[in-house]
C-alpha positions in Angstrom: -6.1 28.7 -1.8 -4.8 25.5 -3.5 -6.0 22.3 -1.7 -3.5 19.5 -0.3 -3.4 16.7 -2.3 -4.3 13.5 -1.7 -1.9 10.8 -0.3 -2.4 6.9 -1.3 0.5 4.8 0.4 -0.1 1.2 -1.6 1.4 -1.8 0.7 2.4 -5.4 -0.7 2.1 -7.5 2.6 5.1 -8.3 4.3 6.6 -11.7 2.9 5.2 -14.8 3.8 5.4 -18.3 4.6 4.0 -20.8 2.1 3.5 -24.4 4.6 2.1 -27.2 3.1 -1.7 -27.7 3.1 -2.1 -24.1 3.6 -4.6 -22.4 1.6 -3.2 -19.3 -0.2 -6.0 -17.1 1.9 -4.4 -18.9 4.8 -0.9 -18.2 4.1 0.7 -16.8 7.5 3.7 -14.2 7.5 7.4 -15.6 7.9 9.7 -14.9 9.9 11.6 -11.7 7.9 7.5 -11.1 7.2 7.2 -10.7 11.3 10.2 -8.2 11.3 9.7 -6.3 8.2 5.7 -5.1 9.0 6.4 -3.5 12.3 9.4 -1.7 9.9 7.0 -0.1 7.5 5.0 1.2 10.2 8.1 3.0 11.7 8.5 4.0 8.2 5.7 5.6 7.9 5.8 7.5 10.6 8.8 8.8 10.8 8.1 10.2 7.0 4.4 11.4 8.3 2.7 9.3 6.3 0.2 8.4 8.8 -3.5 7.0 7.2 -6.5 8.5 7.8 -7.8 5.2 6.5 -6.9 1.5 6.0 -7.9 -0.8 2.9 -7.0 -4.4 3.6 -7.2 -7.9 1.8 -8.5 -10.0 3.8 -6.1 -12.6 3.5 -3.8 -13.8 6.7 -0.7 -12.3 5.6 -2.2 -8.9 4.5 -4.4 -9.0 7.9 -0.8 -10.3 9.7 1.2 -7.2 8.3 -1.6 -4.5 9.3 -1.8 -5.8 13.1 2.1 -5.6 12.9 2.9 -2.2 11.9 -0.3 -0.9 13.1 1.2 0.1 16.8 4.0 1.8 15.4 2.0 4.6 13.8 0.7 6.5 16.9 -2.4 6.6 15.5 -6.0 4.6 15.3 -7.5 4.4 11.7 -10.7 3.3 10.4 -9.6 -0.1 8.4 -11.8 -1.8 6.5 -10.8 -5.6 5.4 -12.1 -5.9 1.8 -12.3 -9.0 0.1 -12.3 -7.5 -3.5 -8.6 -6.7 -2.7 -7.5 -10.2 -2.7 -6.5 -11.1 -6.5 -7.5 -7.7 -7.7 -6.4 -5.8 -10.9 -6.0 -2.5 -11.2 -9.6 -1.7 -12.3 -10.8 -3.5 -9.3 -8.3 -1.7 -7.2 -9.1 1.4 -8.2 -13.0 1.0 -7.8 -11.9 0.4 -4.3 -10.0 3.5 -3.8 -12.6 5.6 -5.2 -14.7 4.5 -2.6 -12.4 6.5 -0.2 -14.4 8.9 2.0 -13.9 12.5 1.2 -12.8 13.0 4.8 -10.0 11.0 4.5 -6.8 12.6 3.0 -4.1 9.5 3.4 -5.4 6.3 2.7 -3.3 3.1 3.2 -4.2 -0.1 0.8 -2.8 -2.9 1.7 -2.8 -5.9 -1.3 -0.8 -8.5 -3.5 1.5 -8.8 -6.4 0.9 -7.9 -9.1 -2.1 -6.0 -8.9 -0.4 -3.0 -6.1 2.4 -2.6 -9.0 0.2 -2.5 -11.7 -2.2 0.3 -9.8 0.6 2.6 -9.0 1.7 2.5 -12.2 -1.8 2.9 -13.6 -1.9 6.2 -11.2 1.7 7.7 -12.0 2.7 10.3 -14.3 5.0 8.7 -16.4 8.4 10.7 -15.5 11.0 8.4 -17.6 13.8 10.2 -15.1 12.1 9.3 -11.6 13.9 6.9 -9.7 11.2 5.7 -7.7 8.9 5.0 -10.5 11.8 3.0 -12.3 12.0 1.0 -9.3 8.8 0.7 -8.9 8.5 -0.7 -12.6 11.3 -2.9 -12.2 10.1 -4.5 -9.1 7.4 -4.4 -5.8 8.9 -7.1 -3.5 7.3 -8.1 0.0 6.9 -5.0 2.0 7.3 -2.5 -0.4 5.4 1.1 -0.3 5.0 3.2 -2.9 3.4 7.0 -2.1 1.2 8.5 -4.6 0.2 12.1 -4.7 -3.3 12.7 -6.2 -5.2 15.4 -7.3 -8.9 15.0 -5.5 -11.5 14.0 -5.0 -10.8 10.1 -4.7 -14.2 9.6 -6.7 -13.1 11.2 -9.9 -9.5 9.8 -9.8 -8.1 8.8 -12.7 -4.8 6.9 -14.6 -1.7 9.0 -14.9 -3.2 11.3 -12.3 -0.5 10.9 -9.7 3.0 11.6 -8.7 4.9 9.2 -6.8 6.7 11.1 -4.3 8.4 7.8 -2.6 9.4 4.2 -3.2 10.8 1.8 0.0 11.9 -1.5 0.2 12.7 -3.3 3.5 16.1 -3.3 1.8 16.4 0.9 1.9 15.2 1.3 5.2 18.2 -1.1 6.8 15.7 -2.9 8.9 
């Protein structure tokens, strides 16, 4: 019997304000920030891509986005706010993801440009023909999800691994 695979939904934060004096930890959401985040989590359910599990920069926007689209899902899971998110490549980013508990079968990270582009690329079967990974090459704007497919377990994941089943902008959903 053929085990489901894995689901890893990788979130850029919704887009932010950038007020002067502000720290860039300290960076709130703006305004089409506040209205985009509670879109992705209607996104996400709708499509069932409900997490198990939650990975989460630490930062105010990434932390803003979370608390945003969080009620929409229906559902409570364990988040963890990790601070070795925030600025992360994709080697640091996928250390993280390996760490995912066994139990968990859809995990949500929730990071920053570049490095959430660069690891679903990293993860994806390069499929010169797929939309979504074309537009997922070209650009990952504020709000973005990408939806990966992966063979388990999360500990022995590995580049080029992955299928990416979806790609949504705030744009595509009309929101």
């Amino acid at each position: 019997m053929a085990t489901e695979p894995l689901r890893l939904i990788v979130l850029r934060h919704a887009k932010s304000a950038w007020p002067d004096g502000v720290a860039d930890h300290d960076r709130p959401l703006a305004p089409r920030g506040r209205g985009d985040a509670p879109a992705v989590g209607r996104r996400l359910h709708e499509a069932g891509w409900v997490p198990d599990t939650v990975v989460c920069s630490p930062t105010r926007r990434t932390r803003e986005t979370w608390e945003l689209l969080a009620p929409e899902l229906d559902a409570v899971p364990a988040v963890t706010y990790d601070p070795r998110t925030y600025g992360a490549g994709t080697s640091e980013l996928l250390a993280v993801v390996r760490e995912t508990p066994a139990r968990c079968r859809t995990l949500l990270l929730i990071g920053h440009s570049p490095g959430v582009q660069d690891l679903t690329l990293a993860l994806t079967q390069d499929t010169a023909a797929d939309e979504a990974l074309t537009r997922a090459r070209d650009k990952f704007p504020t709000a973005a999800i990408a939806v990966l497919a992966l063979p388990g377990p999360w500990q022995q994941l590995a580049p080029g691994s992955g299928l990416l089943i979806a790609f949504a902008t705030p744009r595509d959903r009309g929101d």
